[in-house]
C-alpha positions as CSV (number, residue, x, y, z in Angstrom):
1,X,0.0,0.0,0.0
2,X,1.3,3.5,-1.0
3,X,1.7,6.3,1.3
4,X,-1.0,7.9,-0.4
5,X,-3.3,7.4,-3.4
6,X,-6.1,9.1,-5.3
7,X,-9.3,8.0,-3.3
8,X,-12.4,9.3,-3.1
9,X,-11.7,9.7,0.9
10,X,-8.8,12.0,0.2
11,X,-10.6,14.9,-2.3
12,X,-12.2,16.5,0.7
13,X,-8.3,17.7,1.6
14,X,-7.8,18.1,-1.7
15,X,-10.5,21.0,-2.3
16,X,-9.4,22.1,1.1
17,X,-6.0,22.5,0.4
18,X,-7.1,24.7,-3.3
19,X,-9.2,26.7,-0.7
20,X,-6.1,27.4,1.5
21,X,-4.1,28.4,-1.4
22,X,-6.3,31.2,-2.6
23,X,-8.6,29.5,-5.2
24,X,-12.5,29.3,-5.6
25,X,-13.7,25.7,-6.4
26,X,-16.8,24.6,-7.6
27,X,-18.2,21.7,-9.6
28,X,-19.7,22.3,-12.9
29,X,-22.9,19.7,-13.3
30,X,-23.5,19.8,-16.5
31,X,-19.7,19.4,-17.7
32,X,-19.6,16.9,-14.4
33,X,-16.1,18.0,-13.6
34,X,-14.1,20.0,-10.9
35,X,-13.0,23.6,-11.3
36,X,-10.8,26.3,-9.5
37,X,-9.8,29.9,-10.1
38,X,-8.3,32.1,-9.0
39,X,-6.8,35.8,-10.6
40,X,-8.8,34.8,-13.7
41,X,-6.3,31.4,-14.1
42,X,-9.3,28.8,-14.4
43,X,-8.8,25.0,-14.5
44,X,-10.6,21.9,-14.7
45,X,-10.2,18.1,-14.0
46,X,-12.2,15.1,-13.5
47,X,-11.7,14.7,-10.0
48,X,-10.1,17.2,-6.8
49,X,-7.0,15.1,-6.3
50,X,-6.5,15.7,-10.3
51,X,-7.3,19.7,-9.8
52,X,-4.7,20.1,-7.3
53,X,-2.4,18.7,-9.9
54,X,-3.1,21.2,-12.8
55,X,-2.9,23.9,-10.1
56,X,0.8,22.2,-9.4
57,X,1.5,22.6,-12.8
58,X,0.4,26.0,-12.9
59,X,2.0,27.0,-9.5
60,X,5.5,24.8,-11.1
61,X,5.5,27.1,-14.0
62,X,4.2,30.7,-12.8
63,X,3.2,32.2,-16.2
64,X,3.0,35.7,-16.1
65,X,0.7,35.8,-18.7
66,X,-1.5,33.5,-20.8
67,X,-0.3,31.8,-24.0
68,X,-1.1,28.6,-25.9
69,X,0.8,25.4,-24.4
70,X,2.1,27.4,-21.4
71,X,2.7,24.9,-19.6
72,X,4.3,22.5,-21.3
73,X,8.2,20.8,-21.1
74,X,10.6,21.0,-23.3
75,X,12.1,17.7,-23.2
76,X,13.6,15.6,-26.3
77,X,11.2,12.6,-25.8
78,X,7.9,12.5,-23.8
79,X,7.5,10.9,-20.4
80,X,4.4,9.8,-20.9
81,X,4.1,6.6,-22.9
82,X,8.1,5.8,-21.9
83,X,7.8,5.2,-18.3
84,X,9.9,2.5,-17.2
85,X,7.6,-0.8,-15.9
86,X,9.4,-0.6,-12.4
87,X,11.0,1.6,-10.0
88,X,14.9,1.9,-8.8
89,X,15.1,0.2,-5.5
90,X,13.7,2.1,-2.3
91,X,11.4,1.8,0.9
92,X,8.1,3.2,1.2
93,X,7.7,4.8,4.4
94,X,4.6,2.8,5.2
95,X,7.3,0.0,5.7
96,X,9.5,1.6,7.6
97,X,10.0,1.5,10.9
98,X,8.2,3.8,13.2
């Protein structure tokens, strides 16, 4: 078991924590989906836990002003689609000892 997943028990903290950072939330019915502003920066996502990640992205890269594909990498080959199957060796801290 992970330190932490994306479960419905956890999107309460998750809208909390876009609260605490300054954002309005709301969920849009009739798009069924999740949404946050805040200084006219709007996002959307399919769940909270998936909301607070745009925001990260958005928070990652601080544009200081809108423009198409702001926040994407530059990077010579994509991540996603080339993740490795497994990772390097390490301990979770739900197995450590406490």
């Amino acid at each position: 078991m992970p330190a932490l997943s994306e479960y419905t028990n956890v999107y309460d903290t998750a809208l909390s924590i876009l609260e605490q950072k300054g954002f309005q939330v709301w969920f849009n019915k009739k798009l069924e989906v999740y949404c946050a502003e805040k200084d006219g920066w709007d996002f959307m996502a399919n769940s909270p836990c998936a909301l607070l990640g745009v925001v990260a992205i958005y928070e990652h890269k601080q544009p200081e002003k809108y423009e198409e594909y702001w926040w994407r990498e530059r990077r010579h080959q994509d991540l996603y689609g080339n993740l490795p199957d497994t990772p390097r060796p390490y301990t979770s801290v739900v197995a450590r000892p406490r």
